[in-house]
N, C-alpha and C positions, 0 to 999 in steps of 0.2 A: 543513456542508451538503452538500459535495460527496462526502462516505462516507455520507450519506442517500444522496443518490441512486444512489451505487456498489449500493448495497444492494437497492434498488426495482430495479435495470437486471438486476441476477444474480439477484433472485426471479421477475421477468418472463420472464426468458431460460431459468430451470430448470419453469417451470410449461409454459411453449413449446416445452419437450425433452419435457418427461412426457407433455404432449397428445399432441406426433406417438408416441415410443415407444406409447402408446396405439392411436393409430390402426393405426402396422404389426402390431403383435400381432394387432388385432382383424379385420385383413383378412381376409377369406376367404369362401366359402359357404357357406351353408346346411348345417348338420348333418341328413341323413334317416337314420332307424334305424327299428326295430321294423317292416317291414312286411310287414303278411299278409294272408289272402286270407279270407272268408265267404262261403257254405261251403266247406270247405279239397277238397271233391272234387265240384263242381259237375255237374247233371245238364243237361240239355239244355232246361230251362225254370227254370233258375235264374241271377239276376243276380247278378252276382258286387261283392261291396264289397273294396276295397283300403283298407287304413288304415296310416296312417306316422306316423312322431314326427316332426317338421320344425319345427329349434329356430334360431336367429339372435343374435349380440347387438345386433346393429344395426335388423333389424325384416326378415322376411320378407315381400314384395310379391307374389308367386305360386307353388301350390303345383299341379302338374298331374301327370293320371297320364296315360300314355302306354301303349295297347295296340294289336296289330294280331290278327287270326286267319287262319289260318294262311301263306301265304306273302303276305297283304297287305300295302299299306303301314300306317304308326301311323296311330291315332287321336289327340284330344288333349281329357281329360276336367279340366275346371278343380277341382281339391279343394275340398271345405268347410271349414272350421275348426273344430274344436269343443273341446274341454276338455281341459285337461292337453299342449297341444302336440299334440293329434291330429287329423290331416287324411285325410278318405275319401273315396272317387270311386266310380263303379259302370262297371261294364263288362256289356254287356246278353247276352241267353242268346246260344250260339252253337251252333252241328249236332254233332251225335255225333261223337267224335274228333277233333274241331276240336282244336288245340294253338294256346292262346293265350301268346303272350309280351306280357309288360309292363314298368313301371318308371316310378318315377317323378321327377319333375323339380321341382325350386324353386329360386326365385333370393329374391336381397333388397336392397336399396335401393341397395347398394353398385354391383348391375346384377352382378352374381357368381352364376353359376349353378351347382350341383353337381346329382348323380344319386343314386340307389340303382337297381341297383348301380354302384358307381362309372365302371366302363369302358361302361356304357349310351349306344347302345343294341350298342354291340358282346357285351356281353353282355345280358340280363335278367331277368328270374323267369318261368316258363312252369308254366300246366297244360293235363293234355288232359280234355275237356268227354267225362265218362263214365267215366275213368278213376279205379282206387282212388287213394287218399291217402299216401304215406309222406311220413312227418316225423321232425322231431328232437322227441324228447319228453323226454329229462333227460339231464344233464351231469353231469360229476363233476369237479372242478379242482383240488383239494388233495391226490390222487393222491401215496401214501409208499410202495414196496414193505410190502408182497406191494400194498397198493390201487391201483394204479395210474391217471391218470385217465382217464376213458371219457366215450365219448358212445354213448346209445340212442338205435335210431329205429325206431319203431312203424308198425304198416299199419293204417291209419285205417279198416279196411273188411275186409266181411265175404265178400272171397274174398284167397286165396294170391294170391302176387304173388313173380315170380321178379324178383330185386332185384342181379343176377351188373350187376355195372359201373358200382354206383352209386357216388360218391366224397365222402368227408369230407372237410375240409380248413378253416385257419384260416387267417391273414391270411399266411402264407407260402404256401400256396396259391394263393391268391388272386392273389396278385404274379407267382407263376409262379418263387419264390427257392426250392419245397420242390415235391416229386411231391404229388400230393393220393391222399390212403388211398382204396383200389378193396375193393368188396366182392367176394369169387372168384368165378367162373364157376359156375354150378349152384349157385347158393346160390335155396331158397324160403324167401321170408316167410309165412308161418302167418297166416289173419283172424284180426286184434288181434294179431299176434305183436309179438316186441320182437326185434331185431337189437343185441349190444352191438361197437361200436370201439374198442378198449381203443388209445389216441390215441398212450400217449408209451412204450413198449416195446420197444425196438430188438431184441430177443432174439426176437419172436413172427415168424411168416410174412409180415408184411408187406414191401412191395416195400424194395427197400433206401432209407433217408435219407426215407422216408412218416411216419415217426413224427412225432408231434411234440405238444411239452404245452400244459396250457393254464395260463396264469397265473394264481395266486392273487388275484391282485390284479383279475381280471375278463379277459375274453375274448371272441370271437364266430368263431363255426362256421357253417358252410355244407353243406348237404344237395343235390349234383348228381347228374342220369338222368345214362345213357350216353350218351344226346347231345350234354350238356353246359348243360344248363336246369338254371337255381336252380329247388328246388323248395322250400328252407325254409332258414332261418336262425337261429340262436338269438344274441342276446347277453345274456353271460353274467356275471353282478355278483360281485363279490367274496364270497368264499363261508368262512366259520370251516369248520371241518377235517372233522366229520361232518355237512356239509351238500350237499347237491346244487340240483340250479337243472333246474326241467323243468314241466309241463303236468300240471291238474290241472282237471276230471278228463283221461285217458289220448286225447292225441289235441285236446285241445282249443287254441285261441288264447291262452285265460288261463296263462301261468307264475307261478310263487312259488317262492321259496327254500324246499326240503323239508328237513325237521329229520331225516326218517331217510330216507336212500338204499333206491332200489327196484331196485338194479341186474338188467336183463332182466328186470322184472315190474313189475306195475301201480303205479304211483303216487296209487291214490285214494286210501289207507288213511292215507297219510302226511300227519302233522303238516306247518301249514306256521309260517313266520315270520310 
């Protein structure tokens, strides 16, 4: 009888270990990813919608987006919920060359709050109200000399756009452990052009120790102005060897895994997964 209950006392005691290991594991905030902006180059009677991924294991209690225009203080927009983990907020038209920064914020039951982007609002995502669009439009991650892997970024619009200062960079970036890649001084972007970053190269012109790859196994890149404003970000799925990951059509919010690479050209023609 008493190696019964030895038994019942060490099953109780190991179910009592696994709940807490449980719980520490699961601590944390809110996952926010994917978020972008419609329409990606707003005019001055256009509302602008924000949508984010914001995932939880525990259960998500609030998902808000946070904007200010231009040296004002934030605003605070409460998200919708809607399918797939996706949550949208609007932010209403603002004046000609208004530079709006945002970001958004969720917490979850735990009372645990995270951002995108992370360091917000010390950093955010910003556009200016009239200005063209540059974005990240396709990636490339399984990069083997001579292919090396790259990111394109396309000008969403239909005038030149001098693009000298804008910076790539991936989570060493971000951290501030690596320089983040500058595009050179007197560089124009062509309307509809494409700009390629060839990312992991240490032999090409970039600044020294700028390089940097992206992993096979999946990734996420960041598109910053010379001010220092997110203007886009991609993450990036795990990609078999002639695949790329970018916007389809050229410019647009929708990504897919592209079965043939458009390196520096358009990506509509291209198969997707």
């Amino acid at each position: 009888m008493k190696t019964k209950y030895l038994f019942l006392l060490i099953a109780s005691l190991a179910m009592f270990a696994t709940g807490c290991v449980e719980d520490e594991v699961y601590v944390g905030p809110p996952t926010i990813s994917n978020m972008s902006i419609t329409p990606q180059s707003p005019g001055t009677t256009d509302e602008v919608t924000v949508t984010a991924r914001v995932t939880d294991l525990k259960g998500v209690t609030d998902v808000k987006l946070m904007y200010k225009a231009g040296s004002g203080s934030f605003n605070e927009v409460n998200m919708t919920a809607g399918a797939n983990y996706q949550y949208s907020g609007k932010i209403p038209p603002q004046a000609p060359a208004t530079v709006v920064q945002y970001y958004v914020s969720a917490s979850n039951i735990s009372g645990l709050t995270g951002t995108l982007p992370a360091d917000a609002p010390a950093s955010t995502n910003a556009y200016t109200v009239g200005a063209p669009s540059i974005i990240i439009n396709e990636a490339y991650s399984r990069g083997a000399d001579p292919e090396l892997d790259w990111v394109e970024i396309y000008n969403n619009s239909d005038l030149a756009v001098n693009i000298s200062g804008y910076k790539i960079y991936d989570n060493g970036g971000q951290s501030g452990s690596k320089p983040k890649m500058e595009v050179p001084a007197g560089t124009t972007l062509p309307a509809r052009g494409f700009y390629v970053f060839v990312v992991d190269d240490a032999a090409t012109a970039n600044p020294a120790g700028s390089n940097f790859g992206l992993g096979s196994g999946g990734d996420e890149v960041w598109l910053e102005t010379p001010q220092g404003f997110v203007v886009d970000n991609m993450v990036i799925p795990a990609l078999a060897n002639e695949q790329s990951f970018g916007c389809k059509p050229d410019g647009a919010t929708t990504r897919f895994t592209l079965l043939a690479r458009t390196k520096g050209a358009s990506n509509n023609n291209s198969p997707t997964l």
